[in-house]
VEXDREN-2710 file (C-alpha; in Angstrom, 1 decimal):
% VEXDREN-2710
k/r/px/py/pz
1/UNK/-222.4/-187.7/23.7
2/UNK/-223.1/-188.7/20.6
3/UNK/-226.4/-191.1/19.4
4/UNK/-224.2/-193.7/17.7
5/UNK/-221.7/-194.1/20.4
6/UNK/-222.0/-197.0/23.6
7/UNK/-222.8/-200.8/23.7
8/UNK/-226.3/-200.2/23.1
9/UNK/-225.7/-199.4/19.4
10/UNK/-225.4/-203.0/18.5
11/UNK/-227.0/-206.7/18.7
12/UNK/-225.9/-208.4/22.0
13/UNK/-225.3/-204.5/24.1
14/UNK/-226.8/-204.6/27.7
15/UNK/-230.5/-204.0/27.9
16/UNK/-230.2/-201.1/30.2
17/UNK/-227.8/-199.5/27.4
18/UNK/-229.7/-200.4/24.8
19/UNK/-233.3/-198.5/26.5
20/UNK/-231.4/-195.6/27.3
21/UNK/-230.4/-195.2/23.5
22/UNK/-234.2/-195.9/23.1
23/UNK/-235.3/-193.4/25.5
24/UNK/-232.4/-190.9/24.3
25/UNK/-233.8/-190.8/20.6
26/UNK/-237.2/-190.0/21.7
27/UNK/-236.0/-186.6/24.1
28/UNK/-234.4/-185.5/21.1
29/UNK/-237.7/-185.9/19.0
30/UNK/-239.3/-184.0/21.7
31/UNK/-236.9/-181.4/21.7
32/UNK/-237.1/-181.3/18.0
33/UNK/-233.7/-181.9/17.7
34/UNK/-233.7/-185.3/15.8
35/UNK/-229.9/-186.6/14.4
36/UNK/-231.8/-189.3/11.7
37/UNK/-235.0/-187.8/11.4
38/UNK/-236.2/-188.5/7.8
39/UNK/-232.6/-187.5/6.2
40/UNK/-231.3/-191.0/6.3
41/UNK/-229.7/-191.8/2.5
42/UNK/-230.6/-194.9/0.6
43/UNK/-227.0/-195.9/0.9
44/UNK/-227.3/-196.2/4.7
45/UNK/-230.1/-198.5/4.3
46/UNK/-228.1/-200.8/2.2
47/UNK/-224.7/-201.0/3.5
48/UNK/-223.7/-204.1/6.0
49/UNK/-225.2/-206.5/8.0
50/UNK/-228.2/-205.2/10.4
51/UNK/-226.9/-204.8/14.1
52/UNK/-230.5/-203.7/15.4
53/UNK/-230.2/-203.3/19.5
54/UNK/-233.8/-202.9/20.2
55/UNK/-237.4/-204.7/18.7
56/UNK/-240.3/-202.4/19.3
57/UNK/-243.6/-203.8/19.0
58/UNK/-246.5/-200.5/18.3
59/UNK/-249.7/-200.5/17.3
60/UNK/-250.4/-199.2/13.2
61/UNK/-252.1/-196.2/14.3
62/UNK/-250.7/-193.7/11.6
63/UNK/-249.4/-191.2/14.1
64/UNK/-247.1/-193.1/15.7
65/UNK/-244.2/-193.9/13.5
66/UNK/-241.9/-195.7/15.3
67/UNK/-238.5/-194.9/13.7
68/UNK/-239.7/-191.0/14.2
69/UNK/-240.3/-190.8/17.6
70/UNK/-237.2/-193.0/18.5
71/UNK/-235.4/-190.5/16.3
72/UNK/-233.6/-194.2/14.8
73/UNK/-232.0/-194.6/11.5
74/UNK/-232.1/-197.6/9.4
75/UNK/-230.6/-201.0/11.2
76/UNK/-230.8/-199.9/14.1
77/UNK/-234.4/-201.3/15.9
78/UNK/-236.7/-203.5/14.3
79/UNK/-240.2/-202.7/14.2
80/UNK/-243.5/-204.8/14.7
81/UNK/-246.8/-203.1/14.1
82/UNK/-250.5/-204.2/14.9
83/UNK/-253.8/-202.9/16.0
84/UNK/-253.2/-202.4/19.4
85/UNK/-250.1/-204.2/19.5
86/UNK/-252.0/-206.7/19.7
87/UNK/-250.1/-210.4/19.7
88/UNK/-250.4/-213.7/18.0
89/UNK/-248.0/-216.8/16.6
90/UNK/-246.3/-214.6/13.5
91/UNK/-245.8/-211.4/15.9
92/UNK/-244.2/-213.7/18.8
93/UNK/-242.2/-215.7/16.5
94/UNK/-240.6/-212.3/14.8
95/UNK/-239.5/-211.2/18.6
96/UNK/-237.6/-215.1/19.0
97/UNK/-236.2/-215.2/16.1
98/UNK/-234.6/-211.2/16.7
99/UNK/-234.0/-211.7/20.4
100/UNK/-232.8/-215.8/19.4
101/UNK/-230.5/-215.2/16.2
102/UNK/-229.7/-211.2/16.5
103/UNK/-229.0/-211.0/19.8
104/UNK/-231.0/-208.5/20.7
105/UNK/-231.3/-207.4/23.9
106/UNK/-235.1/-204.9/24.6
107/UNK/-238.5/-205.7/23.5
108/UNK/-240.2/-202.8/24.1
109/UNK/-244.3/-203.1/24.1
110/UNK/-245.5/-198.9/23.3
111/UNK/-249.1/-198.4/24.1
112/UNK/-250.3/-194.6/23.0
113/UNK/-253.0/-192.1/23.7
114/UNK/-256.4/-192.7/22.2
115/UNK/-255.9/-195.8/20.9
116/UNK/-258.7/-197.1/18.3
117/UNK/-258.5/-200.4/19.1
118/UNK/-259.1/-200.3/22.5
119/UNK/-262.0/-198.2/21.8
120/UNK/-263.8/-200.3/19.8
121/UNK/-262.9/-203.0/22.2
122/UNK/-264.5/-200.9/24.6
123/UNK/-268.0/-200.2/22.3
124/UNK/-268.1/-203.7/21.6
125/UNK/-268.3/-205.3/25.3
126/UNK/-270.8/-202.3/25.8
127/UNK/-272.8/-203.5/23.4
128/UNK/-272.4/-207.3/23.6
129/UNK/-271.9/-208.2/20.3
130/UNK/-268.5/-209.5/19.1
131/UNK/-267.4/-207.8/15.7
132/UNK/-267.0/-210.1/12.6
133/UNK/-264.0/-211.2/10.6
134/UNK/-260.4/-211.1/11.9
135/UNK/-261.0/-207.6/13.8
136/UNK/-263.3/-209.8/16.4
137/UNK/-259.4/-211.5/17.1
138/UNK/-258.0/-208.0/18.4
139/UNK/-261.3/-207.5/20.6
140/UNK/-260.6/-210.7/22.2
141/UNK/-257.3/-210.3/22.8
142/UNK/-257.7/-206.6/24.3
143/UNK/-261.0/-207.3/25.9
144/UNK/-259.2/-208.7/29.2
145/UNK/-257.6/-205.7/30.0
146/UNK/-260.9/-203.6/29.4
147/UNK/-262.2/-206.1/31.5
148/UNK/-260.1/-205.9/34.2
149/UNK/-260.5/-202.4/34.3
150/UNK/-264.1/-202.4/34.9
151/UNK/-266.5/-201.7/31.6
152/UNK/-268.3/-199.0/33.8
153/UNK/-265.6/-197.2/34.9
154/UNK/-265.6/-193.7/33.7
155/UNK/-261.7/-193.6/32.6
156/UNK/-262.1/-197.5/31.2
157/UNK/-260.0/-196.4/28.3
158/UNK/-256.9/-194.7/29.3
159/UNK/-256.5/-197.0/31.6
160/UNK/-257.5/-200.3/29.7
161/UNK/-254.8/-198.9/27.4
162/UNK/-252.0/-199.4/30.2
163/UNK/-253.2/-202.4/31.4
164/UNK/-253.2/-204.1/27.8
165/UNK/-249.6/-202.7/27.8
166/UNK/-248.7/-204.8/30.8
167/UNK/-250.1/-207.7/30.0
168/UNK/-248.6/-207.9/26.5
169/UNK/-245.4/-207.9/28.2
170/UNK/-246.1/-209.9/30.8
171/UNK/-246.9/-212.4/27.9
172/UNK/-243.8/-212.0/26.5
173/UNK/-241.6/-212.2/29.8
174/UNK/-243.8/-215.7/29.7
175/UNK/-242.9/-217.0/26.0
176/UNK/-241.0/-220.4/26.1
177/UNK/-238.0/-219.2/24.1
178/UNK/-237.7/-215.4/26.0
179/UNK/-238.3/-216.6/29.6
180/UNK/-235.0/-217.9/30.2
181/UNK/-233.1/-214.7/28.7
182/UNK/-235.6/-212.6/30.9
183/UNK/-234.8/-214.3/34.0
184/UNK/-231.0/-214.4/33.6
185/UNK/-231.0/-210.7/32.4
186/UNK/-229.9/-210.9/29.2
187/UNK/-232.9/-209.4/27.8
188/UNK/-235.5/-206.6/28.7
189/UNK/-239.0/-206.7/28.5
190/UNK/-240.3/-203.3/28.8
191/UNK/-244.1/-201.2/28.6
192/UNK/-243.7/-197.6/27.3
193/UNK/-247.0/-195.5/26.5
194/UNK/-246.8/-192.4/23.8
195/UNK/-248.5/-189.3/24.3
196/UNK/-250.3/-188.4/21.2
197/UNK/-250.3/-184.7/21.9
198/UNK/-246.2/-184.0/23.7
199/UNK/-244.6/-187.0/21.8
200/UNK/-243.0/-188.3/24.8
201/UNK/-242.8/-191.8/25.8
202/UNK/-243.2/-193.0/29.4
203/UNK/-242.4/-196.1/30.5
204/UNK/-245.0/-198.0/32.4
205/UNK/-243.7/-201.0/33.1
206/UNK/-239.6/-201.1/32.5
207/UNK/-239.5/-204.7/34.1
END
């Protein structure tokens, strides 16, 4: 029934509650039938304590806003954002400390459509030379799963983009502090992938 209703709502709810609320929010943004959309007031922003029940982790492509296509209002999922969600020390420690001290239970890694960073990943082990500056750390970090794929393969990037997607949360369902929550099923680790042009999400790996 309705969006704010069941366990998933809140900090500590089930992960299988709190990816159906996930997955929930986002049929209603396809539908175009959002409850939050952008009408949420200041005041709602403001008031109380956070209770988030989920911590997505997308990449800062520009069309995917994560509180849109989750259809979420303020407080309720906390949102990491990097060039193809790509992982380091700051990005991990912001999931322990929300899984460790909120009690959240989903991580959810989203992967989308076309994504830039995996294409210049792409051009760039093509071409053999490493990119300069701090970009040259996403390259490396996405190159194994273009690798993996195969550089020659004629669909290297669509499906480089699901494989970096698994392997991010495979990394995660590794880290020292989320391991043990994984593995007693306290917490979700979970791939989803975005479709630029429909809006949906799609899970790819849900653990």
């Amino acid at each position: 029934m309705g969006a704010t209703s069941g366990p998933g709502r809140q900090a500590g709810g089930t992960p299988r509650a709190a990816l159906a609320d996930l997955l929930a929010g986002n049929r209603r943004f396809v539908s175009g039938q959002p409850v939050h959309g952008h009408d949420v007031t200041a005041a709602a922003a403001a008031s109380g304590d956070q209770q988030p029940y989920a911590v997505v982790l997308g990449c800062i492509d520009s069309r995917v806003p994560l509180e849109a296509i989750f259809d979420q209002t303020f407080g309720a999922i906390c949102v990491i954002r990097t060039g193809g969600h790509v992982l380091d020390r700051a990005v991990c420690g912001s999931i322990e400390y929300v899984v460790g001290q909120l009690g959240v239970p989903l991580v959810m890694v989203l992967g989308h459509e076309r994504c830039g960073a995996v294409e210049a990943t792409v051009r760039a082990l093509r071409a053999g030379q490493r990119p300069g500056g701090s970009l040259a750390h996403l390259v490396d970090e996405i190159a194994p799963a273009v690798t993996e794929v195969g550089i020659d393969d004629p669909a290297v990037q669509p499906l480089a983009i699901r494989r970096h997607v698994r392997r991010t949360v495979g990394i995660l369902r590794a880290d020292d502090l989320l391991a043990g929550p994984v593995a007693a099923g306290r917490v979700a680790v979970v791939g989803g992938l975005y479709d630029l042009a429909t809006g949906e999400v799609a899970l790819i790996d849900p653990g």
